[in-house]
Backbone as JSON, one array per atom type, in Angstrom:
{
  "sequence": "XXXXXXXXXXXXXXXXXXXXXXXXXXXXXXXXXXXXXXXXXXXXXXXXXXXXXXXXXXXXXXXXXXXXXXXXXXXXXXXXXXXXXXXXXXXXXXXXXXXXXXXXXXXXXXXXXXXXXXXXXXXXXXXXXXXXXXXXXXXXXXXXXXXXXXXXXXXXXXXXXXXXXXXXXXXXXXXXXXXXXXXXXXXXXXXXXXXXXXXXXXXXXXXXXXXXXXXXXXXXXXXXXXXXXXXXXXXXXXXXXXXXXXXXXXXXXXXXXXX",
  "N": [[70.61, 2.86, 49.76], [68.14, 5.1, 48.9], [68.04, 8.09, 49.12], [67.32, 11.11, 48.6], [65.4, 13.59, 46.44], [66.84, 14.65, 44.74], [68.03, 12.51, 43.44], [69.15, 10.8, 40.9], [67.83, 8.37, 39.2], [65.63, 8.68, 39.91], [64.57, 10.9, 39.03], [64.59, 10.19, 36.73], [62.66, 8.55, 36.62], [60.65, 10.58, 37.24], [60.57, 11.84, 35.08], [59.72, 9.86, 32.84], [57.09, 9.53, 33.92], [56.02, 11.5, 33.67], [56.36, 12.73, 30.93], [55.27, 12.27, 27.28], [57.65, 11.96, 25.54], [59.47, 11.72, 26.58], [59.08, 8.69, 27.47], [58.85, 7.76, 24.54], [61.74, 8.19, 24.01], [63.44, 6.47, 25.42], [61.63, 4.48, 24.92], [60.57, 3.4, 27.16], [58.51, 2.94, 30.22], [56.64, 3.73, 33.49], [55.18, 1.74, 36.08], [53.02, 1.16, 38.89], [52.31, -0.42, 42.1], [51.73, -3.49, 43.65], [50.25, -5.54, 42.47], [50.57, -5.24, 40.04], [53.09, -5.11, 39.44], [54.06, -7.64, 40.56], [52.65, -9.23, 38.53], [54.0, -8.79, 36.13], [56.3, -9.89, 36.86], [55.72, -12.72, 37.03], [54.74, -12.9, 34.57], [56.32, -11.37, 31.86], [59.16, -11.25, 32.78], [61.51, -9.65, 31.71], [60.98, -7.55, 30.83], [61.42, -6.25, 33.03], [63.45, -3.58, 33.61], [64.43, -1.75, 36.17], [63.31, -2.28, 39.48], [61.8, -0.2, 41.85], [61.54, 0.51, 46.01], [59.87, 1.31, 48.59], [60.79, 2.11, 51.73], [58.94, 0.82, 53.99], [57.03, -0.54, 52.02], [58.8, -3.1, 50.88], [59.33, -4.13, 53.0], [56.71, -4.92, 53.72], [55.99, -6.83, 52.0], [55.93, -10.61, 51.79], [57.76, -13.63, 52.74], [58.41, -14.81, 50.48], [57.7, -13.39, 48.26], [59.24, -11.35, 48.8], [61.95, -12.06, 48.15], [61.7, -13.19, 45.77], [61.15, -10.3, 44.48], [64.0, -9.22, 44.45], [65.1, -10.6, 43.83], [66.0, -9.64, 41.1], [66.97, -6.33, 39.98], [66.92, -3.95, 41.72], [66.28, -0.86, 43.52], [66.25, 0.71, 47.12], [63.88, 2.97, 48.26], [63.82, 5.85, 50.89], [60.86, 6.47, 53.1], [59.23, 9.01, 52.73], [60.1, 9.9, 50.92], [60.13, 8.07, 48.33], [57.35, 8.47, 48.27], [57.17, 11.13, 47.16], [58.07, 10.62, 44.57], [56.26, 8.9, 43.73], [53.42, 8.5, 41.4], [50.91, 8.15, 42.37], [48.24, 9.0, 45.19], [48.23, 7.23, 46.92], [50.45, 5.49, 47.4], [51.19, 1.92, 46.5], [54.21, 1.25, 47.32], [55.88, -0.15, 45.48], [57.53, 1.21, 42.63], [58.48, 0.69, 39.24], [60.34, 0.36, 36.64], [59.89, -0.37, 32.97], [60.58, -1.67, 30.25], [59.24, -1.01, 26.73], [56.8, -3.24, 25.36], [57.59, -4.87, 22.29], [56.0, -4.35, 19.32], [54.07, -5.51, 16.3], [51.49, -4.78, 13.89], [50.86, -7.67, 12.62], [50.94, -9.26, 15.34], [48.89, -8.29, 16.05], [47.0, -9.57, 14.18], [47.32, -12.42, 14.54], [45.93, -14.12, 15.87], [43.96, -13.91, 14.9], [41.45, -13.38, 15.57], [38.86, -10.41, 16.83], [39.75, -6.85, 16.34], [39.76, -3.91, 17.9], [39.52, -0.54, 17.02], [41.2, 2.28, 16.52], [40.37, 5.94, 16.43], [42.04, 8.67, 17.04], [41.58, 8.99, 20.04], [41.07, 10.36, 22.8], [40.87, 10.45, 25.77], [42.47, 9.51, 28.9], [41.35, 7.6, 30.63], [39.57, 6.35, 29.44], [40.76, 5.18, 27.12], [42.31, 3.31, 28.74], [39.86, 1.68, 29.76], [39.18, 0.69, 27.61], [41.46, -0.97, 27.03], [41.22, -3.06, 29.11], [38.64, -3.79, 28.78], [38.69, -5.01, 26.14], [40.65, -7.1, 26.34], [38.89, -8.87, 28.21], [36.81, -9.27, 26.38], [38.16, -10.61, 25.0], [39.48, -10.04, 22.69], [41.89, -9.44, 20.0], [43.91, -7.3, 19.5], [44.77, -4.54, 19.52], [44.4, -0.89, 17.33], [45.84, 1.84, 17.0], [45.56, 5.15, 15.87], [48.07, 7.56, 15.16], [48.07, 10.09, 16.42], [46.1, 9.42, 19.0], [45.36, 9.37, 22.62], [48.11, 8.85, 24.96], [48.95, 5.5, 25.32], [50.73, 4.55, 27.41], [50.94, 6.24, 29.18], [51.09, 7.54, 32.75], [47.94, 7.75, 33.88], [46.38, 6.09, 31.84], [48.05, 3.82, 32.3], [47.24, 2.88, 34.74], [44.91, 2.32, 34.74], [44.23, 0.0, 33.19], [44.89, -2.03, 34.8], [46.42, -3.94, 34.56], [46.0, -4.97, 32.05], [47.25, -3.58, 29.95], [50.09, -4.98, 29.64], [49.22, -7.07, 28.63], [47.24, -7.08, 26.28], [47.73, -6.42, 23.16], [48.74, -3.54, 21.48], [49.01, -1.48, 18.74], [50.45, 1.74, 17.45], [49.5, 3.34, 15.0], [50.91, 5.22, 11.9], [49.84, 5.99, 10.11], [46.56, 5.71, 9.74], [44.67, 5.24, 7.71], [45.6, 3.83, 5.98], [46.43, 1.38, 7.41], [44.25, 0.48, 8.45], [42.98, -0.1, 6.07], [45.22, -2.4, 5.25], [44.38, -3.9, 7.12], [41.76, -4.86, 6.05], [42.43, -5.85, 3.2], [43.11, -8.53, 4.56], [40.95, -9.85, 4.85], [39.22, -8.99, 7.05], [36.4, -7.7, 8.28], [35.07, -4.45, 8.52], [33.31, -2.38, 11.14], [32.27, 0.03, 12.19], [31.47, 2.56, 14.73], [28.64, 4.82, 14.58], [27.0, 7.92, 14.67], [25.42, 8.62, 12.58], [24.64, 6.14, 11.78], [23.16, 3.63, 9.84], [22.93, 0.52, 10.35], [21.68, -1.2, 12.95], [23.07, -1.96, 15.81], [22.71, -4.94, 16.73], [22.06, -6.37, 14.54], [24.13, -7.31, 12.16], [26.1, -10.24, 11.4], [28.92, -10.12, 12.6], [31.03, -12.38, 12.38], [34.01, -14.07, 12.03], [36.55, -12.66, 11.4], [36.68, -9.69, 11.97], [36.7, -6.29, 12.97], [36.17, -3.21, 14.86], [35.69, 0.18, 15.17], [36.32, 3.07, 16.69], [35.93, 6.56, 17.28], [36.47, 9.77, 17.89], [36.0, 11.23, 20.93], [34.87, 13.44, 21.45], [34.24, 14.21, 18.63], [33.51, 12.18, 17.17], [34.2, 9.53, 14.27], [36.46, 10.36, 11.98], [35.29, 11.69, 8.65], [37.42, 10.19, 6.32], [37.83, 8.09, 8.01], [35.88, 6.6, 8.63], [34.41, 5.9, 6.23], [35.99, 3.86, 5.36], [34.7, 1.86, 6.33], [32.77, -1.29, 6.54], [30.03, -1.54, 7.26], [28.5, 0.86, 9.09], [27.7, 1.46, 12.3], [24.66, 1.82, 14.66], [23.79, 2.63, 17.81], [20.82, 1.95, 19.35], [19.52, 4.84, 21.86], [17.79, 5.94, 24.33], [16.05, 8.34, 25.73], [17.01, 11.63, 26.26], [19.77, 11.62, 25.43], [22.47, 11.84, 23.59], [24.62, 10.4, 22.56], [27.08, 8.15, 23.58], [29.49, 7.23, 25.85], [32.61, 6.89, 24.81], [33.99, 4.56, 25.64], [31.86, 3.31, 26.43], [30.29, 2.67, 24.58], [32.11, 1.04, 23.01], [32.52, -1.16, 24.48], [30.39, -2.23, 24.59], [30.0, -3.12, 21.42], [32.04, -4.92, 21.13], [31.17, -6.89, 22.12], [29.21, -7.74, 21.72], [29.83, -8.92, 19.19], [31.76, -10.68, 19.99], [29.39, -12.79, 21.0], [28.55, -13.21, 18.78]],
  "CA": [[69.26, 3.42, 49.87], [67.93, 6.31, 48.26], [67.58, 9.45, 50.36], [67.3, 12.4, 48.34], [64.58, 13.36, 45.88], [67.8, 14.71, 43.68], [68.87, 11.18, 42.77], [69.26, 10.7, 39.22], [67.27, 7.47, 39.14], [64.25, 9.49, 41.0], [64.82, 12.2, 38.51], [64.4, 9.36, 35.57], [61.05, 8.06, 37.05], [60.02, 12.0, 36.86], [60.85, 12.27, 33.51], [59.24, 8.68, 32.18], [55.74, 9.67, 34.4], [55.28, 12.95, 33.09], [56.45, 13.4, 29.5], [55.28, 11.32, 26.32], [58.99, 12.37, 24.59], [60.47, 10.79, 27.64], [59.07, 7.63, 27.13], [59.78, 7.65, 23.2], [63.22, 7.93, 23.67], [63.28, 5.71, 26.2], [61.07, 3.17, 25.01], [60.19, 2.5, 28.73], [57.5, 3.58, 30.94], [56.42, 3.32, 34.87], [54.2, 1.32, 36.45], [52.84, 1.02, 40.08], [51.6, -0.92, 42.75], [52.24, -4.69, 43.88], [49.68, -6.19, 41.78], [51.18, -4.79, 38.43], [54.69, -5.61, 39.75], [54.29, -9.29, 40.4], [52.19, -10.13, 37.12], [55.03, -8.19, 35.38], [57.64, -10.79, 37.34], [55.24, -13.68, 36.77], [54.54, -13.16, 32.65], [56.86, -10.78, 31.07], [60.24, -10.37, 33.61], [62.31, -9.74, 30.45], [60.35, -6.44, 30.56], [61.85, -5.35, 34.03], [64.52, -2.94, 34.16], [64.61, -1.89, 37.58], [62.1, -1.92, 40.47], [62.46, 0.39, 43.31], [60.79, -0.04, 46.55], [59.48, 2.13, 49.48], [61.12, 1.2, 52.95], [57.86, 0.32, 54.33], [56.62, -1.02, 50.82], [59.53, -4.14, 50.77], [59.06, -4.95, 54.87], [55.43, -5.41, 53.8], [56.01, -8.28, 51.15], [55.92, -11.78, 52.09], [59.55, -13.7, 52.34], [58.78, -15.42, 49.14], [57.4, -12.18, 47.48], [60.33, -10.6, 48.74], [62.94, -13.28, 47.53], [61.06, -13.01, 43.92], [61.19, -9.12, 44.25], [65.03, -8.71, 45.44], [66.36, -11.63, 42.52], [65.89, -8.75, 39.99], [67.41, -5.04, 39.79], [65.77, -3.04, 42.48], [66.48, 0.17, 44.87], [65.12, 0.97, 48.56], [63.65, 4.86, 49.02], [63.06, 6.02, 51.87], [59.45, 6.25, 52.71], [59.1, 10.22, 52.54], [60.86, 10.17, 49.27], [58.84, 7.61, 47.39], [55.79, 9.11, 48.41], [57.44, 11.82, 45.94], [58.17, 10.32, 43.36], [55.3, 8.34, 43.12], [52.4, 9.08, 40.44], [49.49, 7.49, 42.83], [48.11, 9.77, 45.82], [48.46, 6.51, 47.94], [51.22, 4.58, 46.21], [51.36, 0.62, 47.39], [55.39, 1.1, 47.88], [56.53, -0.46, 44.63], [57.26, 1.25, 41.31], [58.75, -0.27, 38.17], [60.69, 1.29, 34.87], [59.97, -1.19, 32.22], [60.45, -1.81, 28.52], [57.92, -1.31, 26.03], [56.97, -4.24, 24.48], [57.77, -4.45, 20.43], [54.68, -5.38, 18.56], [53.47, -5.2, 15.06], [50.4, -5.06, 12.96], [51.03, -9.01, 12.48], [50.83, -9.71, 16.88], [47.05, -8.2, 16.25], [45.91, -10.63, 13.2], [47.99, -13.67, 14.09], [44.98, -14.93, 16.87], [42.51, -14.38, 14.13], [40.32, -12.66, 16.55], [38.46, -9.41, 16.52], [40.61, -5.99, 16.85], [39.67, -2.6, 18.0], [40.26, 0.45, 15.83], [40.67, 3.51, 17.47], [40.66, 7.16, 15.82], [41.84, 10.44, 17.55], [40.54, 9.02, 21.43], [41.78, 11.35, 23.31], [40.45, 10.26, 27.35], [43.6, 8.52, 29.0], [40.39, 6.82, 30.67], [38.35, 6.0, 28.02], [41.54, 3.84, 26.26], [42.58, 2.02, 30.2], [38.92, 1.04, 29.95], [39.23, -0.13, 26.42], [41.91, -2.06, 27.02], [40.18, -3.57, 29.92], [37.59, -4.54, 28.07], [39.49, -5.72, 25.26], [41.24, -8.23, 27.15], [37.87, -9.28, 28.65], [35.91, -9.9, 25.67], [38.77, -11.51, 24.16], [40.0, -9.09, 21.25], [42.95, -10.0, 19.12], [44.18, -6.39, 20.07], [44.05, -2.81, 19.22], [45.25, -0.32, 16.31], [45.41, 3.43, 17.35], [46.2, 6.29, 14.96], [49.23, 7.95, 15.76], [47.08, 10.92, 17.38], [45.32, 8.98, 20.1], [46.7, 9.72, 23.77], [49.76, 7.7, 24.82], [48.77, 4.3, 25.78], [51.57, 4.1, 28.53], [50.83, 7.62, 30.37], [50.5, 6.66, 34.16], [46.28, 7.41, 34.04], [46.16, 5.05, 31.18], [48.12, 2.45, 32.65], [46.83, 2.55, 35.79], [43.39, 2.19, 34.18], [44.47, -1.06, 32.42], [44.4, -3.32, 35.68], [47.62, -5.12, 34.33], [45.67, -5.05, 30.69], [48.82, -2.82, 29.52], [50.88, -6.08, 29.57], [48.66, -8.46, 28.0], [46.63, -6.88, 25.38], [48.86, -6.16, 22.23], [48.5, -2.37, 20.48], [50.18, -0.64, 17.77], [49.83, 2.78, 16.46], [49.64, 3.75, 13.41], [51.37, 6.34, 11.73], [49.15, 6.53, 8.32], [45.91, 4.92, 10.54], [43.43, 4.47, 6.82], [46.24, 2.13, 5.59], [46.59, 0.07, 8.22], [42.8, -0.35, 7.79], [43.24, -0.68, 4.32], [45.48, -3.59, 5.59], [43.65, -5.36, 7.75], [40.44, -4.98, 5.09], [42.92, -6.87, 2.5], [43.29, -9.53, 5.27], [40.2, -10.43, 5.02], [38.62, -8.41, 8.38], [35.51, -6.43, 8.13], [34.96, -3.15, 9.73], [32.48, -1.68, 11.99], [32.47, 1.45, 12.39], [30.53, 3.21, 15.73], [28.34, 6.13, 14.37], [25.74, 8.16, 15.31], [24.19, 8.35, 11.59], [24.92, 4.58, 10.91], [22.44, 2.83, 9.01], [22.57, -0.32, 10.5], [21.48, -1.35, 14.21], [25.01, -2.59, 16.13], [22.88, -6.31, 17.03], [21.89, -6.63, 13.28], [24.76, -7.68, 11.63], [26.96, -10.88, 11.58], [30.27, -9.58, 12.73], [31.91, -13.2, 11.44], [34.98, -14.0, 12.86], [37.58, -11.75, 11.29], [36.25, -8.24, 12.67], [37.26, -4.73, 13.3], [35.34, -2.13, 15.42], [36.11, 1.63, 14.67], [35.6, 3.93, 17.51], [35.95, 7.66, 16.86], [37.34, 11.09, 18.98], [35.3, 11.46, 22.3], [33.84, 14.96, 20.62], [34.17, 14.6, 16.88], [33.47, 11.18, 16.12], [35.12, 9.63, 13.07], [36.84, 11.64, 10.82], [34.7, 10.81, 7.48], [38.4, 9.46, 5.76], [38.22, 6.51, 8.48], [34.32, 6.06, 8.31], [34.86, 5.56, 5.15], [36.44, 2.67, 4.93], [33.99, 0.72, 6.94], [31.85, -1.83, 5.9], [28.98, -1.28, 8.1], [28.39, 1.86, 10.09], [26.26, 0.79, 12.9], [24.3, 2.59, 15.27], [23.9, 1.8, 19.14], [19.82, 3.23, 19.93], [20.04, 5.22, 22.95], [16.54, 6.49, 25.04], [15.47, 9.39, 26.41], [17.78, 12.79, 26.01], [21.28, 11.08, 25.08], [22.96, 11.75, 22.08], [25.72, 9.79, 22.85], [27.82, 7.19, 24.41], [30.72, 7.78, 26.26], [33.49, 6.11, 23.98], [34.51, 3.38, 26.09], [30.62, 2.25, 26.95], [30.1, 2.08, 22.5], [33.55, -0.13, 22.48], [32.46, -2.06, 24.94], [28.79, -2.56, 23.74], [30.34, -3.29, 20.4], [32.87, -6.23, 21.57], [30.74, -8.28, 23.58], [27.67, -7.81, 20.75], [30.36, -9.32, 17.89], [32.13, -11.94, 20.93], [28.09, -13.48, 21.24], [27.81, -14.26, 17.29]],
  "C": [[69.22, 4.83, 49.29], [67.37, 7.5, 48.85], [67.11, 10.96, 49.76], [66.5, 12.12, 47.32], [65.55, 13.82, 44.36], [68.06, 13.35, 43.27], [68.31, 11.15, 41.65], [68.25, 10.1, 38.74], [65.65, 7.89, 39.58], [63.53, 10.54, 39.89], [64.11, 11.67, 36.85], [63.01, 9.22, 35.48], [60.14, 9.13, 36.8], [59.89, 11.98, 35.52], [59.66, 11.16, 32.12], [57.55, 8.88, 32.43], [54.96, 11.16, 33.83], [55.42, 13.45, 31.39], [56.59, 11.89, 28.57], [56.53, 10.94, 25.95], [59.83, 11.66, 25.06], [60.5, 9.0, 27.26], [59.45, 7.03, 25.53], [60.66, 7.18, 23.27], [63.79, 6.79, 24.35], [62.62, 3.56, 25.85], [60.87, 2.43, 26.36], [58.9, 3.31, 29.47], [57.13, 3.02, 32.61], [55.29, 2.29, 35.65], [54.16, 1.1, 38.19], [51.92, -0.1, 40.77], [52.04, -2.79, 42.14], [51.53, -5.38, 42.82], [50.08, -6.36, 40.38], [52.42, -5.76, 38.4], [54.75, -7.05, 39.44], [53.61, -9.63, 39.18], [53.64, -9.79, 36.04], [56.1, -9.5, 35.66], [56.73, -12.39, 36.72], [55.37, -13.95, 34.6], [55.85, -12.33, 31.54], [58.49, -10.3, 31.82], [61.19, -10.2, 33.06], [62.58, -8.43, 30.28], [60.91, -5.62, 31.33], [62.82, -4.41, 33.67], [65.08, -2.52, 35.4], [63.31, -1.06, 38.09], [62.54, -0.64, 42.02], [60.87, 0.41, 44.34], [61.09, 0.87, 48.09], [60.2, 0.8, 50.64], [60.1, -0.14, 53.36], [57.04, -0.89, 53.11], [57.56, -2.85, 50.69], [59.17, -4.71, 52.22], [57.63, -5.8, 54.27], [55.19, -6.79, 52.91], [56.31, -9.32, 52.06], [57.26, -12.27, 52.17], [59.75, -14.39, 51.02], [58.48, -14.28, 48.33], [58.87, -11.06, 47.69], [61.96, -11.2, 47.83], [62.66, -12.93, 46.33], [61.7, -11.47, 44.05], [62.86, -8.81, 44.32], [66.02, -10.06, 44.4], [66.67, -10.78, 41.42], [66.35, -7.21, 40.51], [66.72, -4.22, 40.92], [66.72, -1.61, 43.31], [65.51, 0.72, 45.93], [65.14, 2.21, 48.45], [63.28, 5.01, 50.06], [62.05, 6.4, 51.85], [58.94, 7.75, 52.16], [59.61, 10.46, 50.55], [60.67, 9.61, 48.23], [57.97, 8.21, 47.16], [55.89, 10.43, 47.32], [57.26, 11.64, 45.0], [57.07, 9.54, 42.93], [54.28, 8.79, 42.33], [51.08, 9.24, 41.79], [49.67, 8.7, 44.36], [48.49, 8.48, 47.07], [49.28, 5.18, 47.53], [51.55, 3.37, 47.83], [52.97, 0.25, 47.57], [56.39, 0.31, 46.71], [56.39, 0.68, 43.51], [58.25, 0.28, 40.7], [59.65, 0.61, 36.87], [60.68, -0.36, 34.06], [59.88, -1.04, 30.66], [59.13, -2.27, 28.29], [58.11, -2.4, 25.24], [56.83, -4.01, 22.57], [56.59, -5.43, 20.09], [54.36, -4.86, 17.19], [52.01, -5.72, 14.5], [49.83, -6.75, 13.24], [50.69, -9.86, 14.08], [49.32, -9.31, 16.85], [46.05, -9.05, 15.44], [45.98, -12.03, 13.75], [47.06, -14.62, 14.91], [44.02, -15.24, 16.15], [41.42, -13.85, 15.07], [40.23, -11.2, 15.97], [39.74, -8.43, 16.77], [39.71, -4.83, 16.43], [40.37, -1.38, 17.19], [40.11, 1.44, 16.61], [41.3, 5.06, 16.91], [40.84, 8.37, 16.98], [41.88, 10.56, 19.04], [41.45, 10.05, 22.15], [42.18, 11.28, 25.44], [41.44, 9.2, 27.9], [42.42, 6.95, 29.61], [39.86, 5.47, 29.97], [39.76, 4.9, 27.62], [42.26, 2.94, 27.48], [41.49, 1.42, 29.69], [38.86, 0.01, 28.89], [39.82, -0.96, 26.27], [42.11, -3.37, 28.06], [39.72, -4.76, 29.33], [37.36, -5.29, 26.47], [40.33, -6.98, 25.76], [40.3, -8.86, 27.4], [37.17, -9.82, 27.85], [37.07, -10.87, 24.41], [39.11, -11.14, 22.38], [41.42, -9.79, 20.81], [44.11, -8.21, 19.35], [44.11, -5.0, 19.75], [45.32, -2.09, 18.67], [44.7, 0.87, 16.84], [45.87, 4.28, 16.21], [46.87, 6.92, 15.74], [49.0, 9.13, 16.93], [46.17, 10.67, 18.94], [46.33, 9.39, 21.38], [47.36, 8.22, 23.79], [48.96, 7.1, 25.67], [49.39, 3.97, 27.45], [51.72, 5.76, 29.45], [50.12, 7.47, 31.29], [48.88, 6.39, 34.23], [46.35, 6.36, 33.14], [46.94, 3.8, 31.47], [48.07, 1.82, 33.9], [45.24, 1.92, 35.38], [43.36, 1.22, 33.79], [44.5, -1.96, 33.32], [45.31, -4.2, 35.37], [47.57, -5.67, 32.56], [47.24, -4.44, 29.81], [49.61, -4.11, 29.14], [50.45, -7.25, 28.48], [47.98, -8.25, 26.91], [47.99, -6.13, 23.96], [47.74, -4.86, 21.62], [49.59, -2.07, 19.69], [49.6, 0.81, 17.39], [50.18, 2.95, 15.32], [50.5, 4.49, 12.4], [50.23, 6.69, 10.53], [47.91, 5.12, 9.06], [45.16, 4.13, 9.14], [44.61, 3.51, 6.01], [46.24, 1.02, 5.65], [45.54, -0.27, 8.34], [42.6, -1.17, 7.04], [43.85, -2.53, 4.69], [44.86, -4.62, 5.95], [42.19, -5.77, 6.63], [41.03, -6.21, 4.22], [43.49, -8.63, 2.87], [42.14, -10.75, 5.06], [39.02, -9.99, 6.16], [37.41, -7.41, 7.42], [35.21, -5.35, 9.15], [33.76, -2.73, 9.86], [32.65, -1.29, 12.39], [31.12, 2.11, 13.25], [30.0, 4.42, 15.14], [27.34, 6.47, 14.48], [24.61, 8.46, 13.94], [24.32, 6.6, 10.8], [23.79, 3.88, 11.08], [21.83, 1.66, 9.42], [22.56, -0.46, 12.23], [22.83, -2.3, 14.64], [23.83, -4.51, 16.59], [22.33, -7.08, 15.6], [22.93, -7.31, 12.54], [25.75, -8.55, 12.15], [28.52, -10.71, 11.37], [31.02, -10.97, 12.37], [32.89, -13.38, 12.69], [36.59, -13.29, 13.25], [36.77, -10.11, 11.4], [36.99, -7.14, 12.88], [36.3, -3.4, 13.45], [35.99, -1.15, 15.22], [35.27, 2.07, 15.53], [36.5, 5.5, 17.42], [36.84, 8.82, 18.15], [36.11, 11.1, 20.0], [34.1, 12.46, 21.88], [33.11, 15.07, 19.62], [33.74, 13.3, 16.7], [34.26, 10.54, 15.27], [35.26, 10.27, 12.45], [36.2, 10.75, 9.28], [35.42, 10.16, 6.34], [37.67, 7.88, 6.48], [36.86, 6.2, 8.04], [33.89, 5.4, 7.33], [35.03, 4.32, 4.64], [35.93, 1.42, 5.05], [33.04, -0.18, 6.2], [30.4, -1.68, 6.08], [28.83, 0.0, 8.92], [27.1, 1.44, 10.99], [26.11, 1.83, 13.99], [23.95, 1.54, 16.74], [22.19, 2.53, 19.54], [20.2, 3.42, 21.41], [17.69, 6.06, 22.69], [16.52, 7.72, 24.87], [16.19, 10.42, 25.52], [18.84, 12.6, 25.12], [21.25, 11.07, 23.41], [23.93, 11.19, 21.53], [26.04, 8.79, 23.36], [29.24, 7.4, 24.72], [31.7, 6.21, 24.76], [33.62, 4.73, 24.26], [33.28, 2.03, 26.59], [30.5, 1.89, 25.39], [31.26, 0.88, 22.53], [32.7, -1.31, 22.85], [30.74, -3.29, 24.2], [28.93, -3.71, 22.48], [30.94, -5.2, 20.6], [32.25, -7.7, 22.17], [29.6, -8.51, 22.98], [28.77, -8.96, 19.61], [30.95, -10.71, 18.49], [30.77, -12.95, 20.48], [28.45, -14.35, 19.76], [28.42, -15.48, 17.36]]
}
């Protein structure tokens, strides 16, 4: 059992929850709470590395949930000393260190479905929600530019609802390429903007697709905008000059899903 908040393994979990660089090198990242845990054991337990598990947190599992939990790598903390290390203000007694999954370009075309483009986003929020609601409307999966926040930084994969696992991303490094790419695929792009031309329920998004959503602040940078086929506009009422990022995605996804 794990008693001290010095333990190495404690010290790791620190390191993976708080710093991008960590996870880099690493190629791993944390995740919390029972719900995460068991889909993790159910779809991907390849992914585990090791679970560790609040006193109180393991009593509370079931004897078959415990059996499942306790066939794989784990360590007990005591309860004071989880409650440390945990990210969450009211952590459900499991965390997780798990490998990132390897994906390419090729894991986002190969469904033939739509995929999300995403420039700059910055709101760990805003891209949980996205990949939410990417999962939901049934996206093919999502391209970030190398700039966007980190995908696997605890708010954003707490925000993901277990999406983290199941929705395939890549970033970019050189993002108007990998446009470029998918354009030579055959995909057309639509691009979210607030001087775009065309109304977002106007145009037949088809079945090879690609939405382009911009920085939270700035918008697209007029390289990516660029590239689009369509720039479409979302009207908005009253005052609003805007849409939060993740309400345009969503708007977007579930307007191009319908056709």
């Amino acid at each position: 059992m794990i008693t001290a908040k010095s333990n190495q393994q404690l010290k790791r979990i620190g390191q993976l929850l708080r710093k991008r660089s960590a996870r880099d090198e690493e190629q791993a990242f944390v995740i919390e709470g029972r719900k995460m845990f068991f889909e993790l054991l159910r779809d991907y337990p390849e992914l585990l590395q090791r679970a560790f598990f609040s006193e109180s947190g393991l009593a509370g599992l079931s004897d078959t949930e415990r059996e499942l939990a306790c066939s794989y790598p784990y360590e007990i903390v005591r309860d004071d000393i989880f409650a440390s290390a945990a990210e969450t203000v009211t952590p459900q007694g499991v965390l997780a260190i798990v490998s990132m999954p390897e994906r390419s370009l090729n894991d986002l075309t190969s469904a033939g479905k739509g995929i999300l483009l995403l420039e700059t986003l910055q709101d760990p929020g805003n891209l949980g929600t996205m990949l939410r609601t990417a999962e939901a409307a049934d996206m093919g999966g999502i391209l970030l530019s190398h700039d966007c926040v980190d995908a696997f930084s605890p708010k954003v994969v707490r925000a993901t609802m277990g999406a983290i696992l199941r929705v395939p991303f890549v970033y970019a490094s050189d993002f108007p390429e990998a446009v470029k790419s998918l354009k030579e695929q055959g995909y057309t792009v639509f691009a979210a903007h607030l001087k775009g031309s065309v109304p977002y329920d106007e145009p037949d998004y088809g079945k090879k697709y690609a939405i382009m959503i911009g920085n939270e602040g700035n918008g697209l940078t007029e390289e990516a905008a660029s590239l689009a086929d369509y720039r479409v506009r979302i009207p908005m009422a009253g005052q609003a000059e805007s849409l939060n990022a993740a309400v345009a995605a969503a708007i977007l996804m579930y307007e191009a899903k319908k056709r």
